[in-house]
Structures are given as structure tokens and as C-alpha cells.
C-alpha positions as CSV (number, residue, x, y, z in Angstrom):
1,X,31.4,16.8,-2.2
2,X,29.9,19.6,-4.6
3,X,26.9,19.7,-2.4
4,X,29.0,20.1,1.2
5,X,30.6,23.1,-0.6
6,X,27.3,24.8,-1.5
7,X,26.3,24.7,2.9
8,X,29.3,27.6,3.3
9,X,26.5,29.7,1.1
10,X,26.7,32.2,-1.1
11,X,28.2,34.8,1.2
12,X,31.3,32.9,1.8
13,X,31.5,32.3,-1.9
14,X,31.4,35.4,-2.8
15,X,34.0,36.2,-0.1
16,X,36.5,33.7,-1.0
17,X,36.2,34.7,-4.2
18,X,37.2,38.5,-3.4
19,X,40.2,37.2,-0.9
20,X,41.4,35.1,-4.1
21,X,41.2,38.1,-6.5
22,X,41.9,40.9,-4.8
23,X,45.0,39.8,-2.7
24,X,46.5,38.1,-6.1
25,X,46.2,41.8,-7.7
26,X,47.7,43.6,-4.8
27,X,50.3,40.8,-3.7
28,X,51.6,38.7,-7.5
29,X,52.8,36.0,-7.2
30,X,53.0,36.1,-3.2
31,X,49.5,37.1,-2.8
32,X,48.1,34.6,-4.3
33,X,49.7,32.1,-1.8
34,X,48.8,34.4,0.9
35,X,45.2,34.5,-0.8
36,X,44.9,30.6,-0.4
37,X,46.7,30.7,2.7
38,X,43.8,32.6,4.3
39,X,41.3,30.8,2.7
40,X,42.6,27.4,3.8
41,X,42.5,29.5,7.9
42,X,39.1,30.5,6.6
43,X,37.6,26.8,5.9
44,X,39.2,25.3,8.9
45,X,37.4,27.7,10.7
46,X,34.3,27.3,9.6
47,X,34.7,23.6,9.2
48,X,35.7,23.5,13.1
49,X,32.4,25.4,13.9
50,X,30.3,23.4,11.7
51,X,31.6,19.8,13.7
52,X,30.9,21.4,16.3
53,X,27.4,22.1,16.1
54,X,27.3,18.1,15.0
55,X,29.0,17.1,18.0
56,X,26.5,19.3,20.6
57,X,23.6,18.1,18.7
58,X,21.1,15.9,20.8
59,X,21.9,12.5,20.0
60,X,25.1,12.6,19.0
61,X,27.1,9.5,19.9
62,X,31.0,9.8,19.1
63,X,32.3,7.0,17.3
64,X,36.5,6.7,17.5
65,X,37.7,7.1,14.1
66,X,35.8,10.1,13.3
67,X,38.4,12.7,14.2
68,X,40.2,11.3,11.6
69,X,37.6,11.6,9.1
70,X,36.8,14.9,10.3
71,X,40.5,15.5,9.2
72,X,40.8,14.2,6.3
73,X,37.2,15.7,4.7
74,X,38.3,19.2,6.0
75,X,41.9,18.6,3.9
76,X,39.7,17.3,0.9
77,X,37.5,20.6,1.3
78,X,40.7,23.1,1.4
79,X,42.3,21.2,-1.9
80,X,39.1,21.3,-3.8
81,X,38.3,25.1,-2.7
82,X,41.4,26.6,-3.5
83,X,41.2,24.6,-6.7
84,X,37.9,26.2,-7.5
85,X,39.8,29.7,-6.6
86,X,43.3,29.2,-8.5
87,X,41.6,30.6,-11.3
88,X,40.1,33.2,-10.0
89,X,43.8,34.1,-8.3
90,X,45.5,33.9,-11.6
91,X,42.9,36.7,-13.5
92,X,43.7,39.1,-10.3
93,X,47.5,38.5,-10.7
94,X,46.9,38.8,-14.6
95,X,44.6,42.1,-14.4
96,X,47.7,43.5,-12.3
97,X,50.1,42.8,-15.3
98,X,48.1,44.4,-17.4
99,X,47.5,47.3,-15.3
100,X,51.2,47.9,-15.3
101,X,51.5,47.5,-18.8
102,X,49.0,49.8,-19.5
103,X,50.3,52.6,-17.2
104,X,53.6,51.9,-18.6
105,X,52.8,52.6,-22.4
């Protein structure tokens, strides 16, 4: 599993990482669900694009049950992702308390 999350690379990483922060300081406790929210659109997306490169690959013969593996390893990515990013959500919706306890004093 750890190793199918390493092929969104580093980029993407670093990207969820920013979408999980950032929107959890701007948006409390609502931005971090939108934060996961658009991760979760995120990963579909690129797990849709990814399938589909497998399917159009020379070769390729479609065997019936793998939609619904294909569904239920792009659920099992989202959960562990945003897993990974809860964390990382609760220090940007933490930094924000602080932030307004500091301007407050």
C-alpha cells in the first residue's frame, strides 16, 4: 500500500500537504473537512487517470471483477491519505488558534 502511495510523487505530496494545512488554517474546523474533501476529488482523479493508462496499455485484457477492485483500492487509498493528512490538518487549525490568541493579548 505504502509503496502505491509513493507513485503520486513528491509533487502531489507536497500539494496535499499544503491543501490539508492551509485550508484547516483559513477554514477551522470546516476547512479541514473541505481540505480532505478536496483531497479525496484529488486522488479519485488521479486514481481514474492512472487506470486508465492500465487499461489502454498493449495487452491489457479486462477481467470482470476488477471494477470493483479498482473501487475498493481507490477507497482504501482516500482513507489512508487523509489519514496521513489529519495531522497535518489539525497543526493548520491549531497554528490558527494560536494566531488568534496571540493577536488577541
Amino acid at each position: 500500500m505504502i509503496s502505491q502511495l509513493a507513485t503520486y510523487g513528491v509533487v502531489w505530496w507536497l500539494i496535499f500537504t499544503a491543501v490539508a494545512f492551509i485550508v484547516a488554517c483559513l477554514g477551522r474546523f470546516w476547512g479541514i473537512i473541505a481540505g480532505h474533501v478536496l483531497i479525496v476529488i484529488v486522488v479519485v482523479g488521479l486514481d481514474l487517470q492512472w487506470i486508465q493508462a492500465e487499461i489502454h496499455r498493449p495487452g491489457w485484457n479486462g477481467q470482470p471483477d476488477q471494477d470493483f477492485v479498482f473501487i475498493v483500492g481507490v477507497f482504501l487509498r482516500v482513507l489512508f491519505v487523509n489519514t496521513l493528512l489529519l495531522p497535518i490538518s489539525v497543526l493548520g487549525w491549531l497554528s490558527r488558534r494560536m494566531l488568534t490568541a496571540q493577536s488577541a493579548t
